[in-house]
N, C-alpha and C positions, 0 to 999 in steps of 0.2 A: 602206541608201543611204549613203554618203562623203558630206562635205560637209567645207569648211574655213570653222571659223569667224571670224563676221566681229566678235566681240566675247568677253568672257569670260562664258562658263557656267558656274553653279557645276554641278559634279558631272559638268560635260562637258568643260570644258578652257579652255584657254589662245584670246584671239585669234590668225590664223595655224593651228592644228593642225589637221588633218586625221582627222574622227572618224568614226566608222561609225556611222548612227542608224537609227531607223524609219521608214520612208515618211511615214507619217501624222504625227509630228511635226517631222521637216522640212518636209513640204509646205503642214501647217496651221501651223503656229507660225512655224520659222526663218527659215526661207526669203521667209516675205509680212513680219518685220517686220525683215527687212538682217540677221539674224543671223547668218546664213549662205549660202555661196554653196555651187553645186554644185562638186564635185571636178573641176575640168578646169585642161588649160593655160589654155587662155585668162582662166578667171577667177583662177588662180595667179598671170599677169601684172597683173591689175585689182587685185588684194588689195597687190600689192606698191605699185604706183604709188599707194595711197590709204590708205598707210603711215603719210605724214608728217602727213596729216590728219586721220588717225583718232589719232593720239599728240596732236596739238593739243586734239583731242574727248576723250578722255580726261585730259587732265588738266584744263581744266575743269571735268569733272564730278567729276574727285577734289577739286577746291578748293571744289567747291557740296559735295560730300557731308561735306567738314572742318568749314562752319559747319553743317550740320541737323545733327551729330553734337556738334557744341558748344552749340547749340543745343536738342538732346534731352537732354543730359545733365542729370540732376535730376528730370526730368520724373519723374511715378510716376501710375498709371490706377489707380481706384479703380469697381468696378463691383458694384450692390445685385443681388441675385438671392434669390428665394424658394429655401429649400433645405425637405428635409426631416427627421427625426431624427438621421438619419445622413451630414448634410452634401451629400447625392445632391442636385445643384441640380434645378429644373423648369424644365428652359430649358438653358444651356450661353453661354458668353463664346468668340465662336469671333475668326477673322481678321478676320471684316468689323467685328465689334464694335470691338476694336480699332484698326483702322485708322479706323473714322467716329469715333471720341473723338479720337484724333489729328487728322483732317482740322479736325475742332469747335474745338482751339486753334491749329491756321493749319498746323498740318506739313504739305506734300503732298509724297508718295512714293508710290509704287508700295508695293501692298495686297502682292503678291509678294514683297517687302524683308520682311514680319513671318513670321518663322518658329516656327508655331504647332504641331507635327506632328498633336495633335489638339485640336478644343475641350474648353476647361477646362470640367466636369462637376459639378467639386466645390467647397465653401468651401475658404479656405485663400487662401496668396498663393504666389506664381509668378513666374518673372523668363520675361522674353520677351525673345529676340533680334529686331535687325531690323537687316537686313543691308544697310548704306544701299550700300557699293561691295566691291570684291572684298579691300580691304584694309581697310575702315573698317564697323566693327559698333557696335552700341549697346547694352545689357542695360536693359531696362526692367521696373522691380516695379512688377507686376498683381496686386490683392488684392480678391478677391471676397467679400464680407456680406451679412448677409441686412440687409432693408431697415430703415435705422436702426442701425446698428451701425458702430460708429466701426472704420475699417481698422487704426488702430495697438492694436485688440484682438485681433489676430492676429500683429502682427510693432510690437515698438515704437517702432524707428526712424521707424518708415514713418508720414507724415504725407499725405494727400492735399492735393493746391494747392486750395482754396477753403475747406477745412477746415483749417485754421493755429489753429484755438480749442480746437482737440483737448483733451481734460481732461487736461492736464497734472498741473495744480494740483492738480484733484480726486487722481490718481493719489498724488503727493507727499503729501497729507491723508490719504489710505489709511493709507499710512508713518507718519506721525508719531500716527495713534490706534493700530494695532496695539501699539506698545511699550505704551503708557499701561495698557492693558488688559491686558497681561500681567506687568504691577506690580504692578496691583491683585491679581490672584490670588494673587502670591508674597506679599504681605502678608495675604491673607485666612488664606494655611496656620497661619501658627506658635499662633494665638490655639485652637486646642484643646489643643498642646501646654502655653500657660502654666495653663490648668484642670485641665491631668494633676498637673502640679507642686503644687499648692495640695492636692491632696484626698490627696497622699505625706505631705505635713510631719506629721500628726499621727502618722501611722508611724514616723516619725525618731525627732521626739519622745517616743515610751517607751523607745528604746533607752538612752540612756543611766540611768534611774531601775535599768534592771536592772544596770548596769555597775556600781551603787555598790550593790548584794545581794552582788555575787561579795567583794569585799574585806571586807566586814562579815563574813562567812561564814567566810573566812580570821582573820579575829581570833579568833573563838572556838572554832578549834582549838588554838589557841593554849594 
């Protein structure tokens, strides 16, 4: 089926352009929510006359989609999941989870803006697009643990918003005992060398008793 779209699709085009789709999602999707009109003149004349209005609607939503994109920026989801040996979660972090943590600190968008291609499965951290307008995206880091496990033990930047106590400190304390402890060992080495040395000297020591044989020995060839 032709239709000319009444907005931008991603992966379908441009408002204005004239595309060739499937029955079934022109007539279930496009079509019932203004996305599209059917290919005729007559709606060719309607699309142009609601030109100026739809450039007005459109830029609105590009100036709302400027601040949630200002607005998201910083943000980062932090989500507990039981995993097993092999990180294989028992569950999965899909679009909806997502978006309902988002809705939880006030963002409302369309669940279709987050592009997930499939649920995250595993531990680990993840960045997640969400595609607020056809010009303006957002990169959001998603890091999944199992429960009780602090997020910036997989990525250290990454701090969760309500979790700002994150063991920093403790981490920097790691740091500073590591060296201490590898002091100690380089001082514990030399102390069997100075025991070597002490049980030599009485060896030294006969050497020279024989050195004054040899010269005596030469006088009384004499």
């Amino acid at each position: 089926m032709k239709v000319i779209l009444n907005d931008y699709i991603e992966h379908l085009g441009e408002r204005g352009e004239s595309v060739e789709v499937k029955p079934g999602y022109a007539n279930n999707y496009l079509l019932p929510k203004g996305l599209a009109y059917h290919d005729t003149p007559g709606n060719r004349r309607q699309f142009e006359q609601e030109q100026n209005k739809w450039e007005e609607m459109d830029l609105e939503r590009r100036s709302a989609g400027e601040k949630l994109a200002s607005d998201l920026d910083g943000t980062k989801l932090a989500f507990e999941r039981r995993a097993g040996e092999k990180d294989v979660l028992f569950g999965s972090v899909s679009i909806a989870d997502i978006h309902h943590e988002l809705q939880e600190r006030g963002f409302d968008l369309d669940r279709k803006r987050i592009l997930l291609e499939h649920p995250i499965k595993e531990l680990g951290a993840y960045d997640v697009e969400v595609n607020i307008h056809r010009d303006i995206s957002v990169t959001l880091p998603v890091r999944v643990v199992r429960p009780g496990e602090d997020p910036d033990a997989i990525a250290p930047e990454f701090v969760a918003e309500g979790r700002l106590e994150v063991a920093d400190e403790d981490v920097s304390a790691d740091a500073k005992i590591l060296p201490e402890a590898t002091v100690e060992e380089t001082r514990d080495e030399p102390e069997p060398e100075a025991t070597t040395e002490s049980t030599e000297k009485p060896t030294v020591s006969e050497e020279p008793s024989g050195a004054e044989e040899g010269p005596e020995t030469a006088t009384t060839a004499e």
